[in-house]
Every structure is written in structure tokens, then in C-alpha cells.
N, C-alpha and C positions, 0 to 999 in steps of 0.2 A: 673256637679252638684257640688256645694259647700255641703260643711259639717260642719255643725257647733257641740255646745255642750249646752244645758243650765244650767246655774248654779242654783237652786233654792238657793234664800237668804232670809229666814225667820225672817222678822225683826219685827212684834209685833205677838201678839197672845191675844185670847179673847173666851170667851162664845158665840157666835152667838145663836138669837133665833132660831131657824129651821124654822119657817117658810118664815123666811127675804131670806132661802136662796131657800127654795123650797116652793113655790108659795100656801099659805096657808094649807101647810102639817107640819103636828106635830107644832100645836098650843101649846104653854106650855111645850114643850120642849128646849133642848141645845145641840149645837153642838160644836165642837172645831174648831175655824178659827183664819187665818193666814192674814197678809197683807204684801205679798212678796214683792220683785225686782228679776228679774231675768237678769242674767247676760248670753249673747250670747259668746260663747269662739268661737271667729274663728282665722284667718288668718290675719285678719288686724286690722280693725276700731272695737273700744272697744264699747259694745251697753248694753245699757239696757233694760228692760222695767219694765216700773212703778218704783214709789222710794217707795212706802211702806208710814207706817204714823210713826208720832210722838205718841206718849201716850200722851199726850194733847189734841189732836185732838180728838181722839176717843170716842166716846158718848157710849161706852157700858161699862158694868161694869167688875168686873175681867180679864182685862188685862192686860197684861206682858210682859215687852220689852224682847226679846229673844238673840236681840245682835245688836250691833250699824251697821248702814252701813260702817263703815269705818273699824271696825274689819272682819266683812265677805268678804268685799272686798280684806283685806289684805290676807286673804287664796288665793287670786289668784293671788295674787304679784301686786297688784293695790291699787290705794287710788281713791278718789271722783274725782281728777282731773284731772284722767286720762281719763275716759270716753266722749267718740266722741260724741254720741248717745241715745239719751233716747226717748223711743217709749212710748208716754204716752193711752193706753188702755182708759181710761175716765181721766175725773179731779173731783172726787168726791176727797174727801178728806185724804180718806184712802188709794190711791195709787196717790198723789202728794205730799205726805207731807213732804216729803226731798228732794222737787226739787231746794233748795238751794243752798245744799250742792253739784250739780254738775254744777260748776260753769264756765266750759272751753265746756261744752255740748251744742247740739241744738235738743232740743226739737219738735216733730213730735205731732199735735194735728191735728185733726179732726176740721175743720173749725166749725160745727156747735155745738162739743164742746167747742170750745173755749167761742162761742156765748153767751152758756148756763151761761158758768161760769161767763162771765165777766158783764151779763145781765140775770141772772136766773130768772124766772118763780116763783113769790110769793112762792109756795105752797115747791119749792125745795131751798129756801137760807139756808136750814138750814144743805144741806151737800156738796156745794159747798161757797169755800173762794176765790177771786180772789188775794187777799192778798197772796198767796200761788206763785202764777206766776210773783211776781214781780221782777224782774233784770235776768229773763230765759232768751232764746236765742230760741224765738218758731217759726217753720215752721209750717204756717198751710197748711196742707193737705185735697183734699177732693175725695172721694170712698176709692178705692184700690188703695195700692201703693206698688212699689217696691221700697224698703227704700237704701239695697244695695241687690247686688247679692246673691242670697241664705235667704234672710229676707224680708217680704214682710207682707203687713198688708190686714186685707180684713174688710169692713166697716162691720159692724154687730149693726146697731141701736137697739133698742126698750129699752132696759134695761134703757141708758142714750139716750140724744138725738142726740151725733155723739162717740158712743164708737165704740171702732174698735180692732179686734183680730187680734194674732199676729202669722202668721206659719214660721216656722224656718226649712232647708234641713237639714237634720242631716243621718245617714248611716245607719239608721234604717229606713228612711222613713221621712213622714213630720211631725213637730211636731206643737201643736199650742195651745198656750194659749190664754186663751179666755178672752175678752176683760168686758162682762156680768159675774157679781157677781154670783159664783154658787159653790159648791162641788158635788165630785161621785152620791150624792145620787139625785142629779138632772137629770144625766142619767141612773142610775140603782135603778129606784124607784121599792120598795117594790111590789110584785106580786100583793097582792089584790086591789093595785092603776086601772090596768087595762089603763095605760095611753096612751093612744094615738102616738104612734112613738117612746113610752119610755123614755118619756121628760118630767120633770113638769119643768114648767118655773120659772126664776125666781121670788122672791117673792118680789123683786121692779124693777120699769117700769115704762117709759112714755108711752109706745104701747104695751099692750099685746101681741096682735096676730105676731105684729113687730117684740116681743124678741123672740118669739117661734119659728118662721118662720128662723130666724138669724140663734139661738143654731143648729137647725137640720142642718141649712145650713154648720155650720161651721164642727159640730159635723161630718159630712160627707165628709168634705173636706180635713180631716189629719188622717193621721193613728195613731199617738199619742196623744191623748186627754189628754192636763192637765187644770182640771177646778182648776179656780186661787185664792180661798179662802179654797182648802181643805188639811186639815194639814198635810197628808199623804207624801206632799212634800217635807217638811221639813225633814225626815228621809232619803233622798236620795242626794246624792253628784254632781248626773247629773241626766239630761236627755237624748237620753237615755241611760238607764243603761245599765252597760255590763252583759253579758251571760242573756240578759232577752229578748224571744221574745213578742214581738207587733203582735196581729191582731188586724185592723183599726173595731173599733167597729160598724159599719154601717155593718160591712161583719160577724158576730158573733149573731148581736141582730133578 
């Protein structure tokens, strides 16, 4: 078994309404979200996934760049050009938006995301740019794939129409960040929710039943759960962490 490490890289930050992230819960509420990269530390090939956005990009208000990718990178003795590998989870816009800046990379999409983006659906141009993917170096991909040994993606549609989540071997177990927009409190909703398998979906979607059916699927297939807009990440230097045990949430709830 490979062991890897992931780096969270915290590279914008914003007000999220709550209910964009948990499926028409706390209407007129705010939450604090992030639009990572996560950097895989192993052994060989330098990997990412997702590049986070620009503050340009961003259509929400109170947002804050928290640090450039090429300064977080630099904590790990790296710059943009090093990287082999970028496993792109969707191509909404807020986790493509520095796929510029890795310019020696080849890019892993989801055939039927790519579809999306470079041919969107009226109702969705307004958060997909295909302008984003121009001069990449993109492998499209389609299900499940084993990207390299120990990295490996598992398709998980409904949220987008080929977003796909990402499980890493790590010495702790499997870890997997999820490819559908979501934070903790999408799977530790509030008791008097009474929700059903303890999931509220997310609160955007091509396929309901699709994103829902995916989350539990995924939700169940790693022992480490990191949902990939909750800022909770940002405060940690790996994944996972040392002296901290994991029990795989499916075995607890």
C-alpha cells in the first residue's frame, strides 16, 4: 500500500450562503467557505487537485485571497511548475481558476465534464468559463480511475454532470476529498433535521437523487472524510494529522 500526505492549500475564502451548501437548509444564513488545492505528498509524481479561484472569478461577496498558490506551494519546496498532476474534481470555476498557472501539468477531467464546460447547458454558463482550460494539457477520463498507485478517483456525478472525487492511501486509512461542493454540516446535520442516512445534499445539482445517492456512496467508501469547501481545513498542515484518530464515519453514525 502507498502512503501518501495531503496538503490543504487554502487559497480564497468567502461568506457562502448555507443553503448553496446544504440543500435548502438555513436559508438567510452564512457560512465560511474556502476554494482549496490540495497538494498529494508522496514518493514520486507531484499531484494536485483542483487549483482553487481567482478573486475575479468569484460571484460572491466578502471574499479574501488568503495566499497565492505559488507562496503555499513554496512551503513545500515547490513552485506551479513543478507539478506532474492536477486531478480536476469539476470545472466550475472556483476550483479551475489557476489552471494556468500549471503549466508543465496534465490535467485528469471527466469526459462529461469537459462536455459541460466547453458546451454548457443555457441555464449553467454562468459558472462554467471554458476560457479557463485554454493552453491545459487535459486527459479525459471516464468512471473510475486509477490516476497512479495509491491515488485513484471514483466518479460521483449529480452535483455537476461528470464531477468526480478523489481517495488518497494514506497510514491512517483512505482519505477522500470530495469532488461535490459541500461542508461538515452536510453530513452532521442538526438533530431535528431527522435526515435520512444523515446527509442533506447538496444545495446545487444537475440530479438530485444522483448527488445524494454519490455523497453516501463516497461518504462510505473512505475512512477520512474531507468535505472540500469547509474551512476547517485551512487550520491543519496535513491530512492526516498526527496523534489524531479517525473512525470512518459510516462506522460511528
Amino acid at each position: 500500500m502507498e502512503s501518501y500526505v495531503i496538503r490543504p492549500m487554502p487559497i480564497l475564502g468567502w461568506d457562502m450562503p448555507k443553503h448553496l451548501l446544504a440543500n435548502q437548509f438555513g436559508i438567510g444564513e452564512f457560512v465560511p467557505a474556502i476554494a482549496y488545492s490540495w497538494y498529494i505528498e508522496g514518493p514520486e509524481q507531484k499531484i494536485l487537485v483542483d487549483t482553487s479561484c481567482r478573486s475575479t472569478l468569484l460571484r460572491f461577496v466578502n471574499k479574501q485571497e488568503l495566499v497565492t498558490p505559488e507562496d503555499k506551494l513554496q512551503e513545500f519546496g515547490l513552485k506551479p511548475s513543478d507539478i506532474d498532476i492536477v486531478i480536476m474534481t469539476q470545472l466550475h470555476y472556483e476550483h479551475i481558476g489557476y489552471g494556468t498557472k500549471y503549466s508543465n501539468a496534465t490535467f485528469y477531467v471527466q469526459k462529461e465534464e469537459y462536455e459541460a464546460c466547453v458546451n454548457p447547458h443555457p441555464s449553467y454558463t454562468w459558472i462554467y468559463d471554458k476560457r479557463l482550460l485554454e493552453g491545459l494539457k487535459i486527459e479525459l477520463i471516464e468512471g473510475d480511475q486509477e490516476i497512479v498507485k495509491g491515488v485513484r478517483t471514483m466518479f460521483t456525478p449529480g452535483h455537476s454532470p461528470g464531477c468526480q472525487s478523489v481517495i488518497v492511501e494514506t497510514d491512517k486509512g483512505l482519505a477522500g476529498i470530495t469532488g461535490f461542493c459541500c461542508g461538515n454540516v452536510n453530513f452532521y446535520p442538526p438533530v431535528p433535521m431527522g435526515v435520512q442516512e444523515n446527509i442533506i445534499c447538496c444545495g446545487m445539482y444537475v440530479n438530485l437523487f444522483e448527488c445524494y445517492d454519490n455523497m453516501k456512496k463516497f461518504r462510505d467508501a473512505v475512512d477520512i472524510l474531507i468535505p472540500n469547501h469547509d474551512a476547517e481545513h485551512a487550520k491543519k498542515d496535513m491530512i492526516p494529522e498526527l496523534n489524531t484518530t479517525y473512525t470512518p464515519y459510516h462506522k460511528v453514525r
